[in-house]
Biotite code that builds the C-alpha atoms (Angstrom):
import biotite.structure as struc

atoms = struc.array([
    struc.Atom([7.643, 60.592, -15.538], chain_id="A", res_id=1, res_name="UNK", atom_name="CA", element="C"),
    struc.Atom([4.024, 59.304, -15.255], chain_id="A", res_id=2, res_name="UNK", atom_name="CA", element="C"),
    struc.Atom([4.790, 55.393, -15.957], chain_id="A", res_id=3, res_name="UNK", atom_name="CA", element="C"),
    struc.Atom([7.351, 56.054, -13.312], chain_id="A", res_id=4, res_name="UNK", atom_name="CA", element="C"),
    struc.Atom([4.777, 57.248, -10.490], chain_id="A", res_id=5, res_name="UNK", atom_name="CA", element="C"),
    struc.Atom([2.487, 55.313, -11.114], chain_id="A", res_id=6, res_name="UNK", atom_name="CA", element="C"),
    struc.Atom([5.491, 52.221, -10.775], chain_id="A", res_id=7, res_name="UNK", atom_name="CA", element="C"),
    struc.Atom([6.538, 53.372, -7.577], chain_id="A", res_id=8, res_name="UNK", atom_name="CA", element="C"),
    struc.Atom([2.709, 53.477, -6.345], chain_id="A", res_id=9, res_name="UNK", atom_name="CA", element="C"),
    struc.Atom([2.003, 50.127, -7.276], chain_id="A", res_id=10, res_name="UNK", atom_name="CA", element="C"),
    struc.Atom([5.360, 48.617, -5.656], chain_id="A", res_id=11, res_name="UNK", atom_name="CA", element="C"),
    struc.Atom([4.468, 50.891, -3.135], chain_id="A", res_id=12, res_name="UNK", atom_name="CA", element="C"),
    struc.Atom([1.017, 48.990, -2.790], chain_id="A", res_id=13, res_name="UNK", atom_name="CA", element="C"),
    struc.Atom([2.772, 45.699, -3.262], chain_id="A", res_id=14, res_name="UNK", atom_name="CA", element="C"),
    struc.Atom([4.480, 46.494, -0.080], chain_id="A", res_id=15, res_name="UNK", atom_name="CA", element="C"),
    struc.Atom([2.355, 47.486, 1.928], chain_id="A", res_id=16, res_name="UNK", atom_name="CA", element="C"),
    struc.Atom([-0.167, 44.432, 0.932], chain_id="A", res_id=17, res_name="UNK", atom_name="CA", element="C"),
    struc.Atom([3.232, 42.187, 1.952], chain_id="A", res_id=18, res_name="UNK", atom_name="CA", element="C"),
    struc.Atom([3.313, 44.117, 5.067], chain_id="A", res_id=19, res_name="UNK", atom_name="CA", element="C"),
    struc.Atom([-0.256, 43.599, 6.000], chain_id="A", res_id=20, res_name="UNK", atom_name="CA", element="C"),
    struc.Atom([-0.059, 39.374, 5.074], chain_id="A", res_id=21, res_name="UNK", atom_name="CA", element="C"),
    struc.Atom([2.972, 39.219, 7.329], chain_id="A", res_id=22, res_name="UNK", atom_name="CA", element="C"),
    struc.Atom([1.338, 41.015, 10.254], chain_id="A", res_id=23, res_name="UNK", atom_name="CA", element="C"),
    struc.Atom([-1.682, 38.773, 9.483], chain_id="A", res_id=24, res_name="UNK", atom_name="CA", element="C"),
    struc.Atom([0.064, 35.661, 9.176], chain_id="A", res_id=25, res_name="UNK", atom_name="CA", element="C"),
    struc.Atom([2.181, 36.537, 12.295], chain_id="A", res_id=26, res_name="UNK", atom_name="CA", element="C"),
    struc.Atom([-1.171, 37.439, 14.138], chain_id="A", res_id=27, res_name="UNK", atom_name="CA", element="C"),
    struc.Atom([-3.029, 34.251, 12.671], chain_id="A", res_id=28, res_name="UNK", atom_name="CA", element="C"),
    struc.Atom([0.172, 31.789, 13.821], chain_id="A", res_id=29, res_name="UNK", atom_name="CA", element="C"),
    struc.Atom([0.038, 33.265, 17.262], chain_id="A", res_id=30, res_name="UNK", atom_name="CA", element="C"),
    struc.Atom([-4.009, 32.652, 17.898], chain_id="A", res_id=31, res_name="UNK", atom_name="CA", element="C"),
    struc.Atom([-3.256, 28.966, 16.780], chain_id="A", res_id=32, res_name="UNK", atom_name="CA", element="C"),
    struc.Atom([-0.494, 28.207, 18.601], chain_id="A", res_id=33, res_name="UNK", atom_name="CA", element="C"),
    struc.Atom([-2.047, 29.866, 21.894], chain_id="A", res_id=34, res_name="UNK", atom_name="CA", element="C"),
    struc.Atom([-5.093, 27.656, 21.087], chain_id="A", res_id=35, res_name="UNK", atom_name="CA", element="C"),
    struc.Atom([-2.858, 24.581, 20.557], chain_id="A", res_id=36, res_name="UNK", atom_name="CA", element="C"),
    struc.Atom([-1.199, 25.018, 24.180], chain_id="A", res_id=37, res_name="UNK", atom_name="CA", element="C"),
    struc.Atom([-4.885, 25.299, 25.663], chain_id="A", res_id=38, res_name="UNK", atom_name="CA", element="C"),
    struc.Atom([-6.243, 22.844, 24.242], chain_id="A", res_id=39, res_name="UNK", atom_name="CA", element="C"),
    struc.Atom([-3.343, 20.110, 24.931], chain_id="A", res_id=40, res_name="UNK", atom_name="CA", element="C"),
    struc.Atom([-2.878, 21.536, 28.554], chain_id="A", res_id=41, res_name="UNK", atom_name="CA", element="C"),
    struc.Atom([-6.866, 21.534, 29.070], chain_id="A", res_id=42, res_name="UNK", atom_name="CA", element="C"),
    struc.Atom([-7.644, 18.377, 28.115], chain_id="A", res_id=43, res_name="UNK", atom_name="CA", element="C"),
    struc.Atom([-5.012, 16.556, 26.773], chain_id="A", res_id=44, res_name="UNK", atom_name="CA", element="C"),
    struc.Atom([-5.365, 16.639, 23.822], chain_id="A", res_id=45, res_name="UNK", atom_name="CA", element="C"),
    struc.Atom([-2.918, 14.570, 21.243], chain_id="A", res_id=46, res_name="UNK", atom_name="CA", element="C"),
    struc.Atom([-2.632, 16.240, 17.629], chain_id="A", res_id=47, res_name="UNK", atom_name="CA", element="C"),
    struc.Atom([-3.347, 14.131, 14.557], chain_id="A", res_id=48, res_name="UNK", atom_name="CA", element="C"),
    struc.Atom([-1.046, 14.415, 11.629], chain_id="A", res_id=49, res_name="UNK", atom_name="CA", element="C"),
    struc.Atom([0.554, 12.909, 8.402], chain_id="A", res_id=50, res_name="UNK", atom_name="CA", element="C"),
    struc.Atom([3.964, 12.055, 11.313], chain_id="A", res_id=51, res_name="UNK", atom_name="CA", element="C"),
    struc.Atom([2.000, 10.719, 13.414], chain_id="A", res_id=52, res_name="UNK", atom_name="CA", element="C"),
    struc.Atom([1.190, 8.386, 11.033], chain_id="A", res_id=53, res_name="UNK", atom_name="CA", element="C"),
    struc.Atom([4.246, 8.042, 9.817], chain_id="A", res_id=54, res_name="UNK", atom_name="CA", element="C"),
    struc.Atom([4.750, 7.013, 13.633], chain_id="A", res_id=55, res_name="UNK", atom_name="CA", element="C"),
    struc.Atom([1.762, 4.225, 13.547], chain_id="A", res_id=56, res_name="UNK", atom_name="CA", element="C"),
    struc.Atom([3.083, 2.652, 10.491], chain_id="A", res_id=57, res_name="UNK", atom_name="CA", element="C"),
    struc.Atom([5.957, 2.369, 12.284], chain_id="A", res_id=58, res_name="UNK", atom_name="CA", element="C"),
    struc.Atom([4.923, 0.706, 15.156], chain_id="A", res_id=59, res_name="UNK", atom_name="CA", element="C"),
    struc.Atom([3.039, -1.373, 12.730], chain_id="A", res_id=60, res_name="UNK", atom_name="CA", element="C"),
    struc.Atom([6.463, -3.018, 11.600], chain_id="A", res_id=61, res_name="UNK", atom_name="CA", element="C"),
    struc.Atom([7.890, -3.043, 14.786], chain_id="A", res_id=62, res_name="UNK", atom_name="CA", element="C"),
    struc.Atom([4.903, -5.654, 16.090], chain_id="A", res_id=63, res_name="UNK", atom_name="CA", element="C"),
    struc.Atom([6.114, -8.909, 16.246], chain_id="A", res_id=64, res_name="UNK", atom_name="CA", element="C"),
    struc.Atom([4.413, -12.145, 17.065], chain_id="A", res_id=65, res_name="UNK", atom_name="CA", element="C"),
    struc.Atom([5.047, -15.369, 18.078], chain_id="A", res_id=66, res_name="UNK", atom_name="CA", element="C"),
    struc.Atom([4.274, -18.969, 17.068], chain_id="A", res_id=67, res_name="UNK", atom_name="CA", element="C"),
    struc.Atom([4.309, -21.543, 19.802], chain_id="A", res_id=68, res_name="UNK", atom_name="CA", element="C"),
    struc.Atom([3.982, -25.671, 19.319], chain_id="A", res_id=69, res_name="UNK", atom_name="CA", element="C"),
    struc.Atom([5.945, -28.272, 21.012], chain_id="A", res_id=70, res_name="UNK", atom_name="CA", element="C"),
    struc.Atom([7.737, -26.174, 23.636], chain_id="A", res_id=71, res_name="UNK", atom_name="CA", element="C"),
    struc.Atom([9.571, -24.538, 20.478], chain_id="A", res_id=72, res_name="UNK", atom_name="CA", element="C"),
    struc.Atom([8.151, -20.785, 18.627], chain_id="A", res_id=73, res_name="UNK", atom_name="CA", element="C"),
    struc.Atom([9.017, -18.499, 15.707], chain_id="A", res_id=74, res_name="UNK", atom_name="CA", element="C"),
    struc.Atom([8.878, -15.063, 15.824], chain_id="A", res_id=75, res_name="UNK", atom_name="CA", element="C"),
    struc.Atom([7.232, -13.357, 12.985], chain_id="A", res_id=76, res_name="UNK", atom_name="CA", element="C"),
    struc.Atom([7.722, -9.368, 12.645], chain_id="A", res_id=77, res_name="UNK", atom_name="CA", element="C"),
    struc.Atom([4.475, -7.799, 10.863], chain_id="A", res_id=78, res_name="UNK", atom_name="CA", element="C"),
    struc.Atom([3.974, -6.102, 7.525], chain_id="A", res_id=79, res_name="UNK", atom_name="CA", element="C"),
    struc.Atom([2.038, -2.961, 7.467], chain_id="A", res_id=80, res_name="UNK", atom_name="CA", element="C"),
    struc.Atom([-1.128, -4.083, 5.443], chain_id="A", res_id=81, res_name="UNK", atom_name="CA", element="C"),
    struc.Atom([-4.782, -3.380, 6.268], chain_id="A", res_id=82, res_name="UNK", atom_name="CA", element="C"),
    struc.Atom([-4.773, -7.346, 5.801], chain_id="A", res_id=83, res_name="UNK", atom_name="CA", element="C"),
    struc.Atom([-2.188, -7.965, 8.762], chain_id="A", res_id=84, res_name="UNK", atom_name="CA", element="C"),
    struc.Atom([-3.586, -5.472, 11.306], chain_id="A", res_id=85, res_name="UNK", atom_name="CA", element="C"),
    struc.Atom([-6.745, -7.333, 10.714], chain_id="A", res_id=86, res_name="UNK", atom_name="CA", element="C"),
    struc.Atom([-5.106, -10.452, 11.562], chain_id="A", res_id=87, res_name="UNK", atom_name="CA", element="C"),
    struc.Atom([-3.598, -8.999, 15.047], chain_id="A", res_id=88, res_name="UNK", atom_name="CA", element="C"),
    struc.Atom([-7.466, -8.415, 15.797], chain_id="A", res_id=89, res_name="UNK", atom_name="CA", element="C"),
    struc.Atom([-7.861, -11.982, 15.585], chain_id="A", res_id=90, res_name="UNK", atom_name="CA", element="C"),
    struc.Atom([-5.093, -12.605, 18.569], chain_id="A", res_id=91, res_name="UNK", atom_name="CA", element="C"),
    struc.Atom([-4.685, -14.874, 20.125], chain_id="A", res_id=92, res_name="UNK", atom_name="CA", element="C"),
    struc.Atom([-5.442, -18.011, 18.096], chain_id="A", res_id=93, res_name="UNK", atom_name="CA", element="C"),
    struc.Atom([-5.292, -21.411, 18.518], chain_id="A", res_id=94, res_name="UNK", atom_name="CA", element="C"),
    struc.Atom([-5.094, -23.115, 15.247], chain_id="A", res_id=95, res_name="UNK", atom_name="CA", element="C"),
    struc.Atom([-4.202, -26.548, 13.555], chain_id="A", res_id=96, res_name="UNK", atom_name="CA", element="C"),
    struc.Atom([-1.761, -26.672, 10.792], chain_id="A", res_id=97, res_name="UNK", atom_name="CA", element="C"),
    struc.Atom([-1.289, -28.749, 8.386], chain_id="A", res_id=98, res_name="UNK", atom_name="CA", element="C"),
    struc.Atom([1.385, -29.578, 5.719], chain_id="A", res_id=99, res_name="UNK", atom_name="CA", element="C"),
    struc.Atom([0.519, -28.415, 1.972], chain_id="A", res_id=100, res_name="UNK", atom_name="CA", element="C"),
    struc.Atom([2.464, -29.068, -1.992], chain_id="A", res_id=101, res_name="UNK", atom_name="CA", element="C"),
    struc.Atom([6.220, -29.972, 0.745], chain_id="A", res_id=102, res_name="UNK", atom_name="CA", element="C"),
    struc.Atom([6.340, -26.017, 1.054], chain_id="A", res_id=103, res_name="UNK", atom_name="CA", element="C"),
    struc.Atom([4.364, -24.436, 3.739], chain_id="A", res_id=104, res_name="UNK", atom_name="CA", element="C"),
    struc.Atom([1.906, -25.217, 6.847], chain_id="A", res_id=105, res_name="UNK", atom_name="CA", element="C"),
    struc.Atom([-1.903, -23.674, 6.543], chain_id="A", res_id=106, res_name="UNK", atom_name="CA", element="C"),
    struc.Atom([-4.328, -23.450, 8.752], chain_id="A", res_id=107, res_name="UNK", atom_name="CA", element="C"),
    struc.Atom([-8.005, -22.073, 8.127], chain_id="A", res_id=108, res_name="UNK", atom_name="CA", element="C"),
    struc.Atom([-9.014, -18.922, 10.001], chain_id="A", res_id=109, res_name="UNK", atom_name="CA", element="C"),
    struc.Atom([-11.548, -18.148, 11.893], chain_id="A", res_id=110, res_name="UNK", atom_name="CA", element="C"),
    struc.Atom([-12.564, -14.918, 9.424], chain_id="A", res_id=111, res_name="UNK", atom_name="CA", element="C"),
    struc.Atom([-11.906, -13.773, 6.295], chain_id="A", res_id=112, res_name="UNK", atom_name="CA", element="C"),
    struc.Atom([-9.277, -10.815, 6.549], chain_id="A", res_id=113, res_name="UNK", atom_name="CA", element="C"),
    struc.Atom([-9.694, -7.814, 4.834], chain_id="A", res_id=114, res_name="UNK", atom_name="CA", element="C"),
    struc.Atom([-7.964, -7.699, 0.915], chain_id="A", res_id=115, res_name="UNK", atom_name="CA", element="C"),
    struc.Atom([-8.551, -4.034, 0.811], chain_id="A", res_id=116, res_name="UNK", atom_name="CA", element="C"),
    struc.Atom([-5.152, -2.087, -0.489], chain_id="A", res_id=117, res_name="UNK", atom_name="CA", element="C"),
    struc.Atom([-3.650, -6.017, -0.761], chain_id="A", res_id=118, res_name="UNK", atom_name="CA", element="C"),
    struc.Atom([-1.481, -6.308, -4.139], chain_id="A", res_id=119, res_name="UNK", atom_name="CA", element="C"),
    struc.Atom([-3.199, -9.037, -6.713], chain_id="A", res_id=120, res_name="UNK", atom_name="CA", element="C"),
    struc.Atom([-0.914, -11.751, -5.649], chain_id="A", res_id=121, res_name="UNK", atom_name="CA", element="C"),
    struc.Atom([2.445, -12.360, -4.637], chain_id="A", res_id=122, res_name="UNK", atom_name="CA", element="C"),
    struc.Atom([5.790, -14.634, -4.549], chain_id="A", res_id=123, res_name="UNK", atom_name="CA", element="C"),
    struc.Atom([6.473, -15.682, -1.193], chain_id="A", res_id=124, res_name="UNK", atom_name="CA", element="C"),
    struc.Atom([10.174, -16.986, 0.015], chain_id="A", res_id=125, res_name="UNK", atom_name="CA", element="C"),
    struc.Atom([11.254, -19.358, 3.104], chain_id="A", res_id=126, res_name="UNK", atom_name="CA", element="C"),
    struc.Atom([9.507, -17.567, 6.154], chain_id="A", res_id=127, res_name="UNK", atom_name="CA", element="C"),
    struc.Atom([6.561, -15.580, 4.223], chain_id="A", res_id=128, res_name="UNK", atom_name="CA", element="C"),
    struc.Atom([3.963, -15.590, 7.111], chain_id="A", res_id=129, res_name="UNK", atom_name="CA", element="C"),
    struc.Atom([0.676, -14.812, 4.226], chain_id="A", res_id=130, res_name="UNK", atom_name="CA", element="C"),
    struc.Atom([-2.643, -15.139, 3.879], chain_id="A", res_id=131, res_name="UNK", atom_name="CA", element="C"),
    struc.Atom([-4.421, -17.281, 0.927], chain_id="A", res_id=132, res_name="UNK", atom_name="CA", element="C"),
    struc.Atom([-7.316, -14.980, 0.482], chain_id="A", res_id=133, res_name="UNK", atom_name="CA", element="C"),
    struc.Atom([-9.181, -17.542, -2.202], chain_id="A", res_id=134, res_name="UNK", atom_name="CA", element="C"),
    struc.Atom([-9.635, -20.449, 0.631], chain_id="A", res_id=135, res_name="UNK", atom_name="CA", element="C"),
    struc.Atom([-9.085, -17.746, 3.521], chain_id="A", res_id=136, res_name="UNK", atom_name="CA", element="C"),
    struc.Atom([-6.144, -19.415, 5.197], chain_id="A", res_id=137, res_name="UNK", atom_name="CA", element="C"),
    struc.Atom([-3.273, -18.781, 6.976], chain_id="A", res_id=138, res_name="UNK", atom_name="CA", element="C"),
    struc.Atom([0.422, -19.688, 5.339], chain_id="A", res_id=139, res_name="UNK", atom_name="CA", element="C"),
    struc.Atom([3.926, -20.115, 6.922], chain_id="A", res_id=140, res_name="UNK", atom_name="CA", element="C"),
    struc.Atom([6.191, -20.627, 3.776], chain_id="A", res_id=141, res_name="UNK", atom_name="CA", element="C"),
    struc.Atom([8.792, -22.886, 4.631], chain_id="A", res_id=142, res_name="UNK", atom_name="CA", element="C"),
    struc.Atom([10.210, -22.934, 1.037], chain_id="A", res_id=143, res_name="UNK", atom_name="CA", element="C"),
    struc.Atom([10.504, -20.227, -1.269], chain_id="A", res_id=144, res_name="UNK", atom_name="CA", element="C"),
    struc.Atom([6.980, -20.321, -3.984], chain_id="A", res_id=145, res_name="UNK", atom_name="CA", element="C"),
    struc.Atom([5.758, -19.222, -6.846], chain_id="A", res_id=146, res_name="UNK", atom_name="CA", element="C"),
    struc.Atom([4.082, -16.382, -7.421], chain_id="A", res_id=147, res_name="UNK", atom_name="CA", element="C"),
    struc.Atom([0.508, -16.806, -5.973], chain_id="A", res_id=148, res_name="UNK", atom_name="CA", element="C"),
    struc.Atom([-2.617, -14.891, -7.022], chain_id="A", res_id=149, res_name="UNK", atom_name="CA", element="C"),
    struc.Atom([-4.526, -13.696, -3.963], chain_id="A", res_id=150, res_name="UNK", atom_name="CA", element="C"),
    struc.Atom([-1.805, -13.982, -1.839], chain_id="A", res_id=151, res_name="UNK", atom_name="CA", element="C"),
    struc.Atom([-0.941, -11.098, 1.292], chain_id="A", res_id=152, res_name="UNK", atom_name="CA", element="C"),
    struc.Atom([1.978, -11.307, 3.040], chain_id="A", res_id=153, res_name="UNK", atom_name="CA", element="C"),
    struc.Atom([1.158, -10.644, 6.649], chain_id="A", res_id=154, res_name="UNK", atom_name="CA", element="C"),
    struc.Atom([5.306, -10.657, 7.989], chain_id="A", res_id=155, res_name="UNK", atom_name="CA", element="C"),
    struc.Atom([8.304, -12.645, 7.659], chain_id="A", res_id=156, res_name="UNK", atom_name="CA", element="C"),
    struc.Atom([10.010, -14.693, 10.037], chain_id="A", res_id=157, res_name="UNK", atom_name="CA", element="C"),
    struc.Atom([12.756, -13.598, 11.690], chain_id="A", res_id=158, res_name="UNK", atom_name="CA", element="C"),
    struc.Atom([13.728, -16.638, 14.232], chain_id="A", res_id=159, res_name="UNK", atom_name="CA", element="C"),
    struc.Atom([12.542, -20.073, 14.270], chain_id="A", res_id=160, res_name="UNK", atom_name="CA", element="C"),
    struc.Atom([11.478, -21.263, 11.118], chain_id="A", res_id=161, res_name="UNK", atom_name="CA", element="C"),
    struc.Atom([13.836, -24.419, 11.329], chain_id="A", res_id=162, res_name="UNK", atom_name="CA", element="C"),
    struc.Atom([12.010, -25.856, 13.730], chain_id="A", res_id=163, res_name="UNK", atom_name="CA", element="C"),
    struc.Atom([8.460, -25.644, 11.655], chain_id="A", res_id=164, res_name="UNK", atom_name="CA", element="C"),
    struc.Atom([10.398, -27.528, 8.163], chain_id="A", res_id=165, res_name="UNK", atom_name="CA", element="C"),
    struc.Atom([10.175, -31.145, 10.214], chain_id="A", res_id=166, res_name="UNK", atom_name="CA", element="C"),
    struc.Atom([6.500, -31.722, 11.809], chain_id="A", res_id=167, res_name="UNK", atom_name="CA", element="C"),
    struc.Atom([4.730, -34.252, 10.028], chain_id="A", res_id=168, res_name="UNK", atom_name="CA", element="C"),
    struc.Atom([0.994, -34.168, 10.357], chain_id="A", res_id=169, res_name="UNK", atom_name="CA", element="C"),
    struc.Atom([-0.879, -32.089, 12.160], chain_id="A", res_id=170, res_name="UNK", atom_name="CA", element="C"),
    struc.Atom([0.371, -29.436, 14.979], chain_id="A", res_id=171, res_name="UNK", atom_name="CA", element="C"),
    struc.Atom([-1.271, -27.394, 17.089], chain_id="A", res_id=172, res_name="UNK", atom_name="CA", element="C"),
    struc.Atom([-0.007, -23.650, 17.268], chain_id="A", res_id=173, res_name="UNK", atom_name="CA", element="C"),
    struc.Atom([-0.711, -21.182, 19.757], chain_id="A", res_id=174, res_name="UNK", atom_name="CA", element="C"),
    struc.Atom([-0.163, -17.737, 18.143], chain_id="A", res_id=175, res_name="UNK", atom_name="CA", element="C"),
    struc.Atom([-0.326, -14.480, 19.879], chain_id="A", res_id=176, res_name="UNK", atom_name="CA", element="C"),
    struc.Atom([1.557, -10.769, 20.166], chain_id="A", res_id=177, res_name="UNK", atom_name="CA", element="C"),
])
């Protein structure tokens, strides 16, 4: 009979310690979202979370940017790297390019970019917009590669690349977003 009282006081306790969380939580929840509306109706204010930046690395891949040289472009849709939003900093550039090994144009940059988060290398295909972080120059594969140490890719192209494959020499390219 004892071990039985003394099992209905402690679910007894249990219950009422659930009842007091709940009432707490409930009263907690409610002071936050009453300071949530004031503060967003005050002064605007735009909460920071792990969607929204699910949202920015969105938008990240949704930036595109173009390629322009003898009245013809590409269009190049960005990666989301530390490395390529360090590039779109750089915009707009004017910069000459120049054929290298029959597979892809380069062009020096004005900067390094960053390599921070970058894989160790990689293999780029027909229309890997990259950066060559040894020599710090810019890449538009024309022809798929091997696998490069020290290579980002930036984007890939999504229109235009045919009309890059047939410039001999140097060209002039105007690239911004």
């Amino acid at each position: 009979m004892k071990k039985i009282s003394v099992i209905i006081i402690l679910i007894s306790f249990l219950g009422i310690i659930v009842i007091i969380a709940n009432n707490r939580y409930d009263q907690i929840n409610s002071v936050l979202k009453n300071r949530k509306i004031e503060i967003s109706e005050n002064i605007n204010f735009q909460k920071i979370s792990g969607n929204n930046n699910k949202k920015e690395a969105d938008k990240m891949e949704d930036i595109r940017i173009k390629l322009t040289f003898n009245n013809k472009e590409i269009i190049v849709r960005m990666n989301d790297n530390k490395a390529a939003k360090d590039f779109i900093e750089l915009l707009p550039l004017k910069l000459d390019f120049r054929d290298y090994a029959g597979t892809e144009k380069v062009s020096d940059l004005p900067k390094k970019l960053t390599k921070d988060g970058a894989p160790s290398g990689s293999k780029p295909s027909a229309g890997s917009f990259a950066y060559y972080s040894p020599w710090g120059n810019l890449a538009v594969f024309y022809k798929d590669f091997q696998y490069s140490n020290g290579l980002i890719i930036l984007g890939e192209t999504e229109a235009g690349l045919e009309n890059l494959k047939d410039i001999d020499g140097e060209v002039k390219i105007e690239i911004f977003q």
